[in-house]
N, CA and C of each residue as an Amber inpcrd file, in Angstrom:
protein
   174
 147.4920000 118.1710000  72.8300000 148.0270000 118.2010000  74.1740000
 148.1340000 116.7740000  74.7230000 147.2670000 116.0850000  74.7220000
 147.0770000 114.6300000  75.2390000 147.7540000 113.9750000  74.4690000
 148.0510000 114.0070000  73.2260000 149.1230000 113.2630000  72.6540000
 150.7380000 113.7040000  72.7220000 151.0490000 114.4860000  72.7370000
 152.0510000 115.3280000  73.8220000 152.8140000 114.8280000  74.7280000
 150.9640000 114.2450000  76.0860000 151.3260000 114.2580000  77.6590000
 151.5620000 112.4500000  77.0600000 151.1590000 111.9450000  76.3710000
 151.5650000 110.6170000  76.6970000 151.9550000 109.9590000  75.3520000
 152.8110000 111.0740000  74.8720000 153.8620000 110.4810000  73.6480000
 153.3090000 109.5220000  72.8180000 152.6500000 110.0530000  72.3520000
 151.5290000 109.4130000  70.9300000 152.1160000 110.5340000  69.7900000
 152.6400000 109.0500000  68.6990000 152.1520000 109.9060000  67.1020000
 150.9620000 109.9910000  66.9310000 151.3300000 110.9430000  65.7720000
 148.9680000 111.0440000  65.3380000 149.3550000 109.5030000  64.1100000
 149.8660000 108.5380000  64.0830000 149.8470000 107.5510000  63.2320000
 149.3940000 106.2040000  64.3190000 149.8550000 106.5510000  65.8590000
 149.6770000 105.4480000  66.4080000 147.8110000 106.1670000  66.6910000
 148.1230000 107.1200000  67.2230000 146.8000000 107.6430000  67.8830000
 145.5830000 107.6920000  66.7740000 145.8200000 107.8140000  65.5110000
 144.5390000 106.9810000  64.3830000 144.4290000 105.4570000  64.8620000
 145.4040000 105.1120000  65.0850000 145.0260000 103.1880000  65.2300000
 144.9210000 103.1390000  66.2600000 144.8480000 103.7300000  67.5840000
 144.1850000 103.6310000  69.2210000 142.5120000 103.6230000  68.4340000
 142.3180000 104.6360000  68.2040000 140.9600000 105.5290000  67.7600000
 140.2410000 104.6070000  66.8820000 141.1380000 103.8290000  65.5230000
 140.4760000 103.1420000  64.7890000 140.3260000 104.1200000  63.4150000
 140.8720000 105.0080000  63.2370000 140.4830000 106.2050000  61.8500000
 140.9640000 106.5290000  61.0110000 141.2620000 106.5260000  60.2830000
 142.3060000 106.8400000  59.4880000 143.0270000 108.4700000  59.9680000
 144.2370000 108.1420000  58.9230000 145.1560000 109.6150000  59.7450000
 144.5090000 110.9660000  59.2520000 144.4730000 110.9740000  57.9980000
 144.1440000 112.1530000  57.0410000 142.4420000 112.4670000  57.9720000
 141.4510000 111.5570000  58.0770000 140.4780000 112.2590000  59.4170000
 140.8750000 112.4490000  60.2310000 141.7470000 111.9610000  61.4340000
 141.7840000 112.5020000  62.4370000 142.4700000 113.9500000  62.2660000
 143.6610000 114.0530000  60.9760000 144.1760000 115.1620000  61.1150000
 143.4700000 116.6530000  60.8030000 142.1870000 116.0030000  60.5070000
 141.3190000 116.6750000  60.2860000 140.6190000 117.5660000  61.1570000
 140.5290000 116.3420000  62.1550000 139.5460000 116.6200000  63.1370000
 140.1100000 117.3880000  64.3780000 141.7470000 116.9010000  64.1790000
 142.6280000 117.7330000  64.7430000 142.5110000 119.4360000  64.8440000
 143.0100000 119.6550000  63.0780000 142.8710000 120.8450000  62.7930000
 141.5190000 121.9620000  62.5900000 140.5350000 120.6310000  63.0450000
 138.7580000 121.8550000  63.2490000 138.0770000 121.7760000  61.5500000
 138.7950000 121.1400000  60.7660000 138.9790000 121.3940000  59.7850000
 136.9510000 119.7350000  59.4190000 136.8630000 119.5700000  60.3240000
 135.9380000 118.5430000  60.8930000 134.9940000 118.2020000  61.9620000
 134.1660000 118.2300000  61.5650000 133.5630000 118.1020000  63.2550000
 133.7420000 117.1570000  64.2820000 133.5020000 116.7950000  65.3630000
 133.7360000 115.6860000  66.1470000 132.3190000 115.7360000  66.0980000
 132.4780000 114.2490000  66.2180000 131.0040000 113.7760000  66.3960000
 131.1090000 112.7230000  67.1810000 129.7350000 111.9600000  68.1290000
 129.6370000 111.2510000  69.4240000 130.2530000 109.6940000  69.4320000
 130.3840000 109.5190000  68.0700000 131.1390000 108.1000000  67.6650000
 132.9260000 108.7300000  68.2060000 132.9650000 109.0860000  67.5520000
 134.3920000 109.9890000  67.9880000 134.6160000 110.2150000  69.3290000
 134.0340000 111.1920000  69.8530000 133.9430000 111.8970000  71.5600000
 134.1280000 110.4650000  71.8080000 133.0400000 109.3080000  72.0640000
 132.9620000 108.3280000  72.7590000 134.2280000 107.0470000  72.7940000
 134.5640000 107.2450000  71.7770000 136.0060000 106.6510000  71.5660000
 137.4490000 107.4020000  72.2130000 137.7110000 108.7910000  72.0940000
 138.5120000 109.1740000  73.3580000 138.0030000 109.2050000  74.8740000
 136.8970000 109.2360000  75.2480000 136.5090000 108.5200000  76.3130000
 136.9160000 107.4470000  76.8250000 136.5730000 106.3990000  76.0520000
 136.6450000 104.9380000  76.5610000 138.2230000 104.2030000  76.2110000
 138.5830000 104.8880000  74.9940000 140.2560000 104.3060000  75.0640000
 140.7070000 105.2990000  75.0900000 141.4870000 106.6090000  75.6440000
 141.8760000 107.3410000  76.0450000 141.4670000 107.7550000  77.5380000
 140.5890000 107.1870000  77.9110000 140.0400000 108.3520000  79.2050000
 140.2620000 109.2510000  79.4050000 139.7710000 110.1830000  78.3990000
 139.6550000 111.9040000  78.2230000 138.5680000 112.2400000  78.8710000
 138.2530000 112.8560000  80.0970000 136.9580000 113.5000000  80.5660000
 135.6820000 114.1350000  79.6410000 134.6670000 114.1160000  79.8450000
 133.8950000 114.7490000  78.7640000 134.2030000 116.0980000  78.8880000
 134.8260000 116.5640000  79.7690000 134.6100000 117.8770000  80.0500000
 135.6300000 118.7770000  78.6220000 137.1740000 117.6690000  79.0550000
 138.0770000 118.0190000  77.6570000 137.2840000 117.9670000  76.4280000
 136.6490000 116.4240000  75.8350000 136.3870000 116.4490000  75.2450000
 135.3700000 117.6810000  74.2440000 134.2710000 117.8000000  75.1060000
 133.2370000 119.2100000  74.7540000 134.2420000 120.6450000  74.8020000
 135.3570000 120.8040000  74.8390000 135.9460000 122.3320000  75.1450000
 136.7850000 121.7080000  73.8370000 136.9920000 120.5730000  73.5340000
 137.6710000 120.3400000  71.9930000 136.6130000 120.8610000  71.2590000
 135.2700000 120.4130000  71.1500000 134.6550000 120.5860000  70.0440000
 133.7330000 121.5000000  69.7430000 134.3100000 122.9840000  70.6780000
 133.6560000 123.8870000  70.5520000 134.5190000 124.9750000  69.2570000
């Protein structure tokens, strides 16, 4: 959704993040867990609320 609302590939949005694509597409698809290195990085360069964030990684 957030990449969507502000017209991000998932190729730029690995290199915002710092991750490679094949993880994030991972992490995309649930197929991965998020973990607090992660969460804390769409936080701080994204400013994603924690609130999004925790309803992602349920």
């Amino acid at each position: 959704m957030e990449m969507f609302k502000r017209r991000i590939r998932q190729r730029a949005l690995a290199e915002i993040l710092e991750v490679s694509e094949p993880r994030l597409s991972e992490l995309m698809q649930g197929k991965r867990e998020l973990n607090m290195d992660f969460a804390r990085r769409l936080y701080t360069r994204l400013n994603i609320t924690a609130d999004v964030i925790f309803s992602i990684a349920r």
